[in-house]
N, C-alpha and C positions, 0 to 999 in steps of 0.2 A: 038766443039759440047759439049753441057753441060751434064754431068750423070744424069739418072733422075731415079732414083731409083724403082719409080710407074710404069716402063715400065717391070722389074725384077720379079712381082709378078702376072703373068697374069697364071704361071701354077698352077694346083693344083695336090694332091693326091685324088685319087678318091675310097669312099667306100660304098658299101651297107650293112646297120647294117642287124641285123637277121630278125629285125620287117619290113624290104622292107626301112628303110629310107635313101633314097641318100644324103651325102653328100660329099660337095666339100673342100678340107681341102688347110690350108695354110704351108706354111713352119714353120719348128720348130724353137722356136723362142733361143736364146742363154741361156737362163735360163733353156730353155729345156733341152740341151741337158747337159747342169753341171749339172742338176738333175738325170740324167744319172750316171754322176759319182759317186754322192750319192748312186745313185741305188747298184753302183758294190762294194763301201764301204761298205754297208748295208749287202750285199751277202758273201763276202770277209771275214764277222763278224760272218757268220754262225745266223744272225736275220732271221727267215724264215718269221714269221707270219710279221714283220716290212715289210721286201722285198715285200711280195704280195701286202699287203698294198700301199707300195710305187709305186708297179707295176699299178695296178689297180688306183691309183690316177694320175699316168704318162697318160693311156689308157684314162682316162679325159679329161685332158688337151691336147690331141691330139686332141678329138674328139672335144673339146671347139675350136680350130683354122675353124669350118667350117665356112664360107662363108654365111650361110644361117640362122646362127644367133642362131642356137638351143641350148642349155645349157644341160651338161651332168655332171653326181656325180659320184664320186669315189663307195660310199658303195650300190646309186642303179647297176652300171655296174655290180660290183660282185656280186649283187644276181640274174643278167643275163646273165655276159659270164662266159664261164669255164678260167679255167689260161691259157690255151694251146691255146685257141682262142685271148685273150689277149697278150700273149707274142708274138703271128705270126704277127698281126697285127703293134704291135709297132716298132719289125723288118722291117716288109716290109715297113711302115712307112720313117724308118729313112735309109734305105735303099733305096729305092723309090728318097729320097733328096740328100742322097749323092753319088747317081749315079747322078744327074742334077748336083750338084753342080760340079762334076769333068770334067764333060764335059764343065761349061762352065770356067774353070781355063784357061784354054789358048786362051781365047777372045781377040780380040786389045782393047788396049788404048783406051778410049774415046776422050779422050784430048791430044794434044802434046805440047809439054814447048814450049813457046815464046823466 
């Protein structure tokens, strides 16, 4: 049985922004989530204004992963969520994945050696 990798991506993260718009999001991609660790470098440095910044540019690029094609901007988000609504979100986000993701670590084998 071949892996087919287009069969791994059928779930999504599901959100309704404040204006009523639904979107269906994909998983965070790897670049995502080392911009993550930027994040906590930036934090770690005591950069407040950099961090938000970076927060709020993160809270984009989630929101860019939807399904339905819509396009979102770091500096318009921040002149419509507050921080505390953006940092819940990014949590649950990537929280949200790495609970799928742990669940399916102990899947079989696709394939077994010849």
């Amino acid at each position: 049985t071949m892996l087919d990798l287009r069969i791994t991506v059928k779930k999504y993260y599901e959100i309704r922004l404040l204006d009523g718009t639904e979107l269906h999001l994909k998983r965070p991609t790897q670049a995502m989530v080392q911009y993550t660790l930027f994040l906590k470098g930036l934090a770690d440095n005591n950069k407040e204004v950099e961090t938000m910044d970076a927060i709020t540019n993160l809270f984009a690029r989630i929101l860019n992963r939807n399904v339905e094609g819509k396009k979102y901007d770091g500096k318009e988000l921040a002149e419509e969520y507050d921080f505390e609504v953006v940092s819940y979100v990014i949590g649950d986000y990537f929280k949200f994945w790495g609970k799928e993701i742990e669940e399916r670590v102990n899947f079989p084998q696709s394939q077994q050696q010849k």
